[in-house]
N, C-alpha and C positions, 0 to 999 in steps of 0.2 A: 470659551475655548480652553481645552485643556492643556496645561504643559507636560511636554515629554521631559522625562528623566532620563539622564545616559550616566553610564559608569562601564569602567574598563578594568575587565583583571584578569589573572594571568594565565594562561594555558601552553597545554603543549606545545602547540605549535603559533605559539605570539600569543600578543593582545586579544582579547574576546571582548567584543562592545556588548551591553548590555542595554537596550531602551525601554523604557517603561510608562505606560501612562497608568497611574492609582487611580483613577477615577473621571470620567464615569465608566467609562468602558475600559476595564482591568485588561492590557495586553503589555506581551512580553516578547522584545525579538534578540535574539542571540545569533551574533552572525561574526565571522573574522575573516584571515587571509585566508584563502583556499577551502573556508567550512561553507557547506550548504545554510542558507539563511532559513533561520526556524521563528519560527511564530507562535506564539503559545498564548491561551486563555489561563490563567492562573486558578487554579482550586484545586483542594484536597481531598474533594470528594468528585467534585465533576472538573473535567477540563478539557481543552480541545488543543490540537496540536497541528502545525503547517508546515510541511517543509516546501522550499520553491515554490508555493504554490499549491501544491499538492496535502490533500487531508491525508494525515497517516490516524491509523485507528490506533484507542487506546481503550483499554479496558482494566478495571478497577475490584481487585479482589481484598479482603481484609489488611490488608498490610502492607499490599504490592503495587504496584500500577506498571502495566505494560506496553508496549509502544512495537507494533509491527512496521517497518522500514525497509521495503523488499523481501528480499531472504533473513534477516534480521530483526531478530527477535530480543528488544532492549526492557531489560525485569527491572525497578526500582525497587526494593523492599527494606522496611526498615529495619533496624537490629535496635536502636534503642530512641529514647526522647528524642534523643538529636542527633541520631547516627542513622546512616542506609548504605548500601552497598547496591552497585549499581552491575549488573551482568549483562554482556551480550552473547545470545545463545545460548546462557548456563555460565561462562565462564567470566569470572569477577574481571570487571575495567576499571572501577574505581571504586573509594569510598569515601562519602559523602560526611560532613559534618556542620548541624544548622545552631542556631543560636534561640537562645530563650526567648528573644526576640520577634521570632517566628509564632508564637504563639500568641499575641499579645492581642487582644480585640482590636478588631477593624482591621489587620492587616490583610491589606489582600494580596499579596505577594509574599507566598508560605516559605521559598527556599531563596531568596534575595538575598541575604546574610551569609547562605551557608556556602563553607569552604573544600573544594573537588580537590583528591589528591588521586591522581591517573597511576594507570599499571602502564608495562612496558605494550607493546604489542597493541597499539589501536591508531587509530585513522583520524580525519579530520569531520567525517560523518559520526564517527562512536561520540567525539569532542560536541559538537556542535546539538544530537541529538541528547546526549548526559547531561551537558547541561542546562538546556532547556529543561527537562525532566524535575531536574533538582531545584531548578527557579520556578517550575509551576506546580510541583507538588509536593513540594519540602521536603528537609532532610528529616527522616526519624516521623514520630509519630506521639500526639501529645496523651498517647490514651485515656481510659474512660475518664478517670479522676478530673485532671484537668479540661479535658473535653466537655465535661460537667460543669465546672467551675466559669471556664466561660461562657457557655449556654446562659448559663442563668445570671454573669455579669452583662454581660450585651443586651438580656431584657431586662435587666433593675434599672439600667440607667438611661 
């Protein structure tokens, strides 16, 4: 049987719990006071997302990953290794920043490390859907170089 991992940090509006099972089956719930409980598959290339139960679609463009949530339209994209900026509808809520850590073979939890710093002007659904985003798809992007680097460390060893 697997153990869950929790950790709590800090957001807008309180504590945000964080639960994680690494293995074998890689899932991620981010839930707090008054935020809708989110559910996430972890990967930076494919990943699945729940809110209350409910599947929200996510779709995956070179840089970005997207999240439709009603009339809500949540853009992840990166700006550098270990940075992303996160918009809802176009307009910036936050910006994200992940650790070199996140890159490391075998991690399957790409944005666990990294740290949200929120705009004014957002809700407890912007909170709750962000950060799951950033926990299951990383902050930043380790492009090709390293991307390469580790392809080819994960099959040598």
């Amino acid at each position: 049987m697997s153990k869950l991992h929790q950790r709590v940090i800090d957001g807008p509006f309180g504590p945000i719990q964080v639960s994680h099972d690494r293995w074998p089956s890689v899932v991620a719930r981010v839930q707090g006071s008054g935020m809708p409980t989110v559910t996430v598959v972890p990967d930076r290339d494919h990943g699945a997302m729940n809110i209350n139960g409910h599947n929200v679609p996510t779709t995956r463009k070179s840089r970005t990953r997207t999240a439709v949530v009603g009339d809500r339209s949540y853009e992840l994209r990166s700006t550098s290794l270990r940075g992303a900026e996160l918009r809802r509808n176009g307009t910036l809520i936050a910006h994200a920043r992940g650790t070199f850590r996140s890159y490391a073979p075998g991690r399957t939890i790409p944005g666990l490390d990294a740290k949200v710093t929120w705009s004014q002007g957002i809700d407890p659904t912007d909170v709750a859907v962000g950060q799951a985003m950033v926990i299951a798809f990383g902050a930043g992007g380790p492009g090709a170089v390293l991307r390469t680097i580790f392809f080819w460390y994960d099959n040598l060893t």
